[in-house]
Z-matrix of the N, CA and C atoms (Angstrom, degrees):
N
C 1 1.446
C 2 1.528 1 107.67
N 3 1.385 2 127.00 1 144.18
C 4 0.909 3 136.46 2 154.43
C 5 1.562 4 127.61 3 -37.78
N 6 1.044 5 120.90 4 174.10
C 7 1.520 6 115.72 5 -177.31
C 8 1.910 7 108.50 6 -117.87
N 9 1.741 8 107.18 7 62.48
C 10 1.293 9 117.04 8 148.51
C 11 1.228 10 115.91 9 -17.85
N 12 1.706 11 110.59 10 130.79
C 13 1.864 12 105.98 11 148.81
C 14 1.106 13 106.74 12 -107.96
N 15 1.432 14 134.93 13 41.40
C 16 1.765 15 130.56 14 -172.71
C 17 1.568 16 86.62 15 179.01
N 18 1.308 17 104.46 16 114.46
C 19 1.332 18 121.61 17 169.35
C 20 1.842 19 116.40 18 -116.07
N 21 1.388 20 111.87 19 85.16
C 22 1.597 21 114.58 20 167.34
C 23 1.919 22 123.97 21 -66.20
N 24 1.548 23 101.38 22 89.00
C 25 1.270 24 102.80 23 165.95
C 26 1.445 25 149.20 24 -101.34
N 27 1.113 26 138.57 25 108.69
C 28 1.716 27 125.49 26 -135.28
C 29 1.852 28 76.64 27 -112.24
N 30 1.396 29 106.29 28 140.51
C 31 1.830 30 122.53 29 -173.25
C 32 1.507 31 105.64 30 15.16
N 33 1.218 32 128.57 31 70.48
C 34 1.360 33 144.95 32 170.67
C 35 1.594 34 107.48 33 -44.26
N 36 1.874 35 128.04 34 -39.56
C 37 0.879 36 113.18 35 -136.96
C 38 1.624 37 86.15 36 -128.81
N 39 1.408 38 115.52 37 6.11
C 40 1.325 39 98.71 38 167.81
C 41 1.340 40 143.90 39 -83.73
N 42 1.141 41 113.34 40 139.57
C 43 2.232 42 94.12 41 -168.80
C 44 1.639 43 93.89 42 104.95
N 45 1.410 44 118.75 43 -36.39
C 46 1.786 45 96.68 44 -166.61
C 47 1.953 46 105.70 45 -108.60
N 48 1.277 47 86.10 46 150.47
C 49 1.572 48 113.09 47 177.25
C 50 1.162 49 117.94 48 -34.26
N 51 1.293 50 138.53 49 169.00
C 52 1.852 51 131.76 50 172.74
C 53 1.772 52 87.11 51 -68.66
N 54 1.115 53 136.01 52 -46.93
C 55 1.448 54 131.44 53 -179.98
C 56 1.370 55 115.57 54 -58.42
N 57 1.036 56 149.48 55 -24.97
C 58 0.913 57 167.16 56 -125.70
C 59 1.991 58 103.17 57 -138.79
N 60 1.198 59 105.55 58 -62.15
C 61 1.651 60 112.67 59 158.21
C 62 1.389 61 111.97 60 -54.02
N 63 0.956 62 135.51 61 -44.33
C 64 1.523 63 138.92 62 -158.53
C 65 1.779 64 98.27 63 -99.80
N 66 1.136 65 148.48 64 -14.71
C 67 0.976 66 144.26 65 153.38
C 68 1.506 67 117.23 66 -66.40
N 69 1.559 68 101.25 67 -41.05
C 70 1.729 69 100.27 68 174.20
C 71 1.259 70 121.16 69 -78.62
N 72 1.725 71 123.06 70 -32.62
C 73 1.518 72 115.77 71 164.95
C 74 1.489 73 103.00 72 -55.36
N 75 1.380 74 130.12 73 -61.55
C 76 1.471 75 123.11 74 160.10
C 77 1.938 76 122.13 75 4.23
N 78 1.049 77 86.72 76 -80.04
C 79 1.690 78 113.66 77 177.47
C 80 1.572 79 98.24 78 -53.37
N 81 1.491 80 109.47 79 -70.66
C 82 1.924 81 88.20 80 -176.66
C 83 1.414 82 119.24 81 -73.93
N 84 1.385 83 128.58 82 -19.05
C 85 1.358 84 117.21 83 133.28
C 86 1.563 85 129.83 84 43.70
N 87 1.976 86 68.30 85 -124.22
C 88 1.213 87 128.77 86 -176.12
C 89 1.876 88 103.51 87 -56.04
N 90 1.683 89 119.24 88 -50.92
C 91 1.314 90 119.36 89 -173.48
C 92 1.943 91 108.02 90 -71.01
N 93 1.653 92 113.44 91 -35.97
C 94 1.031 93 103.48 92 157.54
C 95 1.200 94 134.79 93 -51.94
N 96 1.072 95 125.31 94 -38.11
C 97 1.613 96 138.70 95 -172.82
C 98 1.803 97 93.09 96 -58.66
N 99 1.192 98 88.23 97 -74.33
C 100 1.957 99 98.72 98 179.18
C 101 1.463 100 119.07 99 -26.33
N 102 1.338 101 116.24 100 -27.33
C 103 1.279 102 116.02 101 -155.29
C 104 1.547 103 125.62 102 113.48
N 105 1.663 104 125.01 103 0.24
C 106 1.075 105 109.13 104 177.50
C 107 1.206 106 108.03 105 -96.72
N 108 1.573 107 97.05 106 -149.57
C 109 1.598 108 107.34 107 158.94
C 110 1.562 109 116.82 108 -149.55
N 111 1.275 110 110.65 109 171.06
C 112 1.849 111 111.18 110 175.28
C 113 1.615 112 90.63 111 -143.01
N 114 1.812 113 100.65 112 149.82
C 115 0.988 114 129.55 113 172.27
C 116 1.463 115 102.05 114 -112.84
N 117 1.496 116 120.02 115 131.88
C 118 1.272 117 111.44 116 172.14
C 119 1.511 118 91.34 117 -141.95
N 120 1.632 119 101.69 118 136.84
C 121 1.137 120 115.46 119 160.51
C 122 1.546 121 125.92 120 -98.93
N 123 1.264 122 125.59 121 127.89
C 124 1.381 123 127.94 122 -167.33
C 125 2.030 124 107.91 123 -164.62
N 126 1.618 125 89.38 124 159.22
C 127 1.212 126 97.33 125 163.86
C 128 1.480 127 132.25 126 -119.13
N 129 1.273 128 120.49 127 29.83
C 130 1.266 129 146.20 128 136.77
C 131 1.115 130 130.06 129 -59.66
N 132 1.440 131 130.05 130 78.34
C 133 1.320 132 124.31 131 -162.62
C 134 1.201 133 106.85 132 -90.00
N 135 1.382 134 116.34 133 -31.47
C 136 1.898 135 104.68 134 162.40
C 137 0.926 136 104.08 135 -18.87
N 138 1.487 137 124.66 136 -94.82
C 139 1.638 138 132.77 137 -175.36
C 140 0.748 139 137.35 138 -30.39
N 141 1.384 140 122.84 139 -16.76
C 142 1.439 141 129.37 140 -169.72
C 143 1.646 142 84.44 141 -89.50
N 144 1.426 143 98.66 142 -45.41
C 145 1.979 144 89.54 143 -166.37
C 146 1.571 145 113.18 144 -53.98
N 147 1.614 146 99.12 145 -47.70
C 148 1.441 147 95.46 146 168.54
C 149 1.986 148 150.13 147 -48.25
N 150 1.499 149 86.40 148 -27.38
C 151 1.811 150 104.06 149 -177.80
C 152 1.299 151 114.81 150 -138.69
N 153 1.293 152 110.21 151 7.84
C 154 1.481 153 124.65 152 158.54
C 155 1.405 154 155.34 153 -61.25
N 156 1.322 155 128.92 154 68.35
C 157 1.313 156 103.65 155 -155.70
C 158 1.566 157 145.01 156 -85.03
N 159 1.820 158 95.84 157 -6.98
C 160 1.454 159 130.33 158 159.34
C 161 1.551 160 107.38 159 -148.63
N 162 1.648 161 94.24 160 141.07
C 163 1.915 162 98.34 161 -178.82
C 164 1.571 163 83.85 162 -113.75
N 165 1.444 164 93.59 163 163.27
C 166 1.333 165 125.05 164 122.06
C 167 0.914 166 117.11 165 -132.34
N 168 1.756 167 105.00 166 153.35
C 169 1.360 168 142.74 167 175.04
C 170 1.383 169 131.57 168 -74.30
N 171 0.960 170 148.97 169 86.76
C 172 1.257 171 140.67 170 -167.16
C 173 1.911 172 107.94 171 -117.96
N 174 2.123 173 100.52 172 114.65
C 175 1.273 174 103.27 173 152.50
C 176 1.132 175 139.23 174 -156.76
N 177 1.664 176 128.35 175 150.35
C 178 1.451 177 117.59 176 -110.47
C 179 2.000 178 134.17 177 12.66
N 180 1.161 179 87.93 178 77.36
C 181 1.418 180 112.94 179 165.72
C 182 1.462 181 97.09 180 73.86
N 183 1.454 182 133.25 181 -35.98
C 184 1.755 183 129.92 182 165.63
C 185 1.085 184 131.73 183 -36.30
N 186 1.091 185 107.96 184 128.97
C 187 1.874 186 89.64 185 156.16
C 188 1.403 187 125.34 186 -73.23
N 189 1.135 188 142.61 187 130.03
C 190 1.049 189 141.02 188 163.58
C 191 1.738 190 152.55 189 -69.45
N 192 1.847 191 84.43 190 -46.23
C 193 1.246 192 101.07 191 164.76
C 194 2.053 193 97.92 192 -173.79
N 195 1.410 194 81.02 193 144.85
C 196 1.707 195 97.92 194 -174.53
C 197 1.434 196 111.22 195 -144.18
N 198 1.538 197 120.03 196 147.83
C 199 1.003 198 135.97 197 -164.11
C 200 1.804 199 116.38 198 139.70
N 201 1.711 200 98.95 199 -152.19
C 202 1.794 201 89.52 200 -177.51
C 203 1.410 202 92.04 201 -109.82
N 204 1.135 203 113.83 202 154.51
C 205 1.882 204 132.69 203 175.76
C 206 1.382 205 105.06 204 8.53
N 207 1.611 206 93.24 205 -79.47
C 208 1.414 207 118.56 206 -168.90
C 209 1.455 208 136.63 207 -51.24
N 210 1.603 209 91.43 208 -27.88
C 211 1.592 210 108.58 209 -164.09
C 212 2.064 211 77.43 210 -86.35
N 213 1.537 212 129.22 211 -54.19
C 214 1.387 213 113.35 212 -170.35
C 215 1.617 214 117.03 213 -64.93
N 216 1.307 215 120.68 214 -19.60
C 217 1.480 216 122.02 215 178.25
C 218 1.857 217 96.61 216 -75.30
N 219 1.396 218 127.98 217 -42.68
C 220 1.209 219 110.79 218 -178.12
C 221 1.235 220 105.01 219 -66.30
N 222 1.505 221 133.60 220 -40.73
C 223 1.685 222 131.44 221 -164.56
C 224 1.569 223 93.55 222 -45.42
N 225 1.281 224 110.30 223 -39.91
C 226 1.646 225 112.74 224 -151.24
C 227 1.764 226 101.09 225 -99.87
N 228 1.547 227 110.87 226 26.90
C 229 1.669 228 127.86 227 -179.98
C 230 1.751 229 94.54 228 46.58
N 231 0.973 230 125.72 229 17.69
C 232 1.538 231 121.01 230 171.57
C 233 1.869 232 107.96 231 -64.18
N 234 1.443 233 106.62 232 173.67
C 235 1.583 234 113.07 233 -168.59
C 236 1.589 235 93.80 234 -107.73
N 237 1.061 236 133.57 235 174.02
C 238 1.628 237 142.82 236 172.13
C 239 1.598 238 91.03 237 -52.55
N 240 1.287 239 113.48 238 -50.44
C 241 1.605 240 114.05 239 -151.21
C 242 1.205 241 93.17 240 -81.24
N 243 1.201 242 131.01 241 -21.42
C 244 1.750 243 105.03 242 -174.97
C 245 1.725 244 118.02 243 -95.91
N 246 1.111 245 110.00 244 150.42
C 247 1.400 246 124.50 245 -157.54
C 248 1.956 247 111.04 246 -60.53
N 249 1.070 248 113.51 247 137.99
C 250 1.680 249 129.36 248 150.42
C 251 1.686 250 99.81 249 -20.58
N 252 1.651 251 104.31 250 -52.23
C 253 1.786 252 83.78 251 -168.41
C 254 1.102 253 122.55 252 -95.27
N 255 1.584 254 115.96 253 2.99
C 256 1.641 255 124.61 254 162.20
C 257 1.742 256 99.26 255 -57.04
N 258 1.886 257 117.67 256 -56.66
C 259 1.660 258 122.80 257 -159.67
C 260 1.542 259 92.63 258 -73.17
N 261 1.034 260 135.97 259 -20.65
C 262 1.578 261 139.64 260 -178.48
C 263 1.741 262 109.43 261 -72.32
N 264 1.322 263 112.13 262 -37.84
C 265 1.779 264 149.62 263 -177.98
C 266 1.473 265 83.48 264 -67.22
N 267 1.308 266 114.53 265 -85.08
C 268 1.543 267 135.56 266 -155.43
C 269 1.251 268 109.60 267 -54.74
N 270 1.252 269 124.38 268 -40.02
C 271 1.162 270 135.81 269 -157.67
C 272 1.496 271 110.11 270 -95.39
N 273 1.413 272 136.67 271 -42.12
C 274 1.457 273 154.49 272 125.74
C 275 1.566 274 91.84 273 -0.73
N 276 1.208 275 114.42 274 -92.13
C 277 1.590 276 126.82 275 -155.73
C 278 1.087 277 120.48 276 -86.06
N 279 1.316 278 109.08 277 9.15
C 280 1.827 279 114.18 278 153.61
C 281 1.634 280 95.18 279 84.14
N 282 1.377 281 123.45 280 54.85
C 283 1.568 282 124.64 281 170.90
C 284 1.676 283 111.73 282 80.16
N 285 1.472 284 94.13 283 -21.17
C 286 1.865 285 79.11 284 -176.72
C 287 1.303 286 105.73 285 -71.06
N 288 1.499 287 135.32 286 -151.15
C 289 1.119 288 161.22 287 -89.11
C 290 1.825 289 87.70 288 -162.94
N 291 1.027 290 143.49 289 115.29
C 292 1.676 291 125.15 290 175.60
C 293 1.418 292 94.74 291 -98.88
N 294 1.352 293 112.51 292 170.61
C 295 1.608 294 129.61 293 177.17
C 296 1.874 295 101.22 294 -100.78
């Protein structure tokens, strides 16, 4: 591959192996480090928490909430420790409790 500074990836990590995942965080990485950037769209929000350095949220076609991890887990009164898909949960259903 060429040496991209903007990498557009829509569910990058579905279909491939933990080897296969970990080679591609690898890859955006490595292009972040350099100076670029990647957009990945996905619904794995684990991941996003993990190699993420600002989300947005998008639901039904909205945005919801944008910024870095932390700043959307507080929007959604969440703690550091609790997960992207609790404030994703929370945030959906207007503060209650999501299913």
């Amino acid at each position: 591959m060429h040496s991209p500074k903007l990498l557009i990836l829509d569910e990058p990590f579905i279909g491939l192996d933990p080897e296969g995942q970990k080679i591609v965080k690898s890859l955006i990485k490595e292009l972040v480090e350099d100076g670029g950037g990647a957009l990945i769209s996905t619904h794995m929000l684990d991941m996003v928490e993990k190699i993420c350095h600002k989300a947005t949220i998008l639901h039904l076609g909205r945005c919801i909430a944008q910024g870095n991890v932390l700043e959307i887990k507080r929007r959604a009164g969440l703690s550091r420790e609790q997960s992207l898909e609790e404030a994703f949960l929370r945030i959906i259903h207007g503060g209650r409790r999501g299913a």
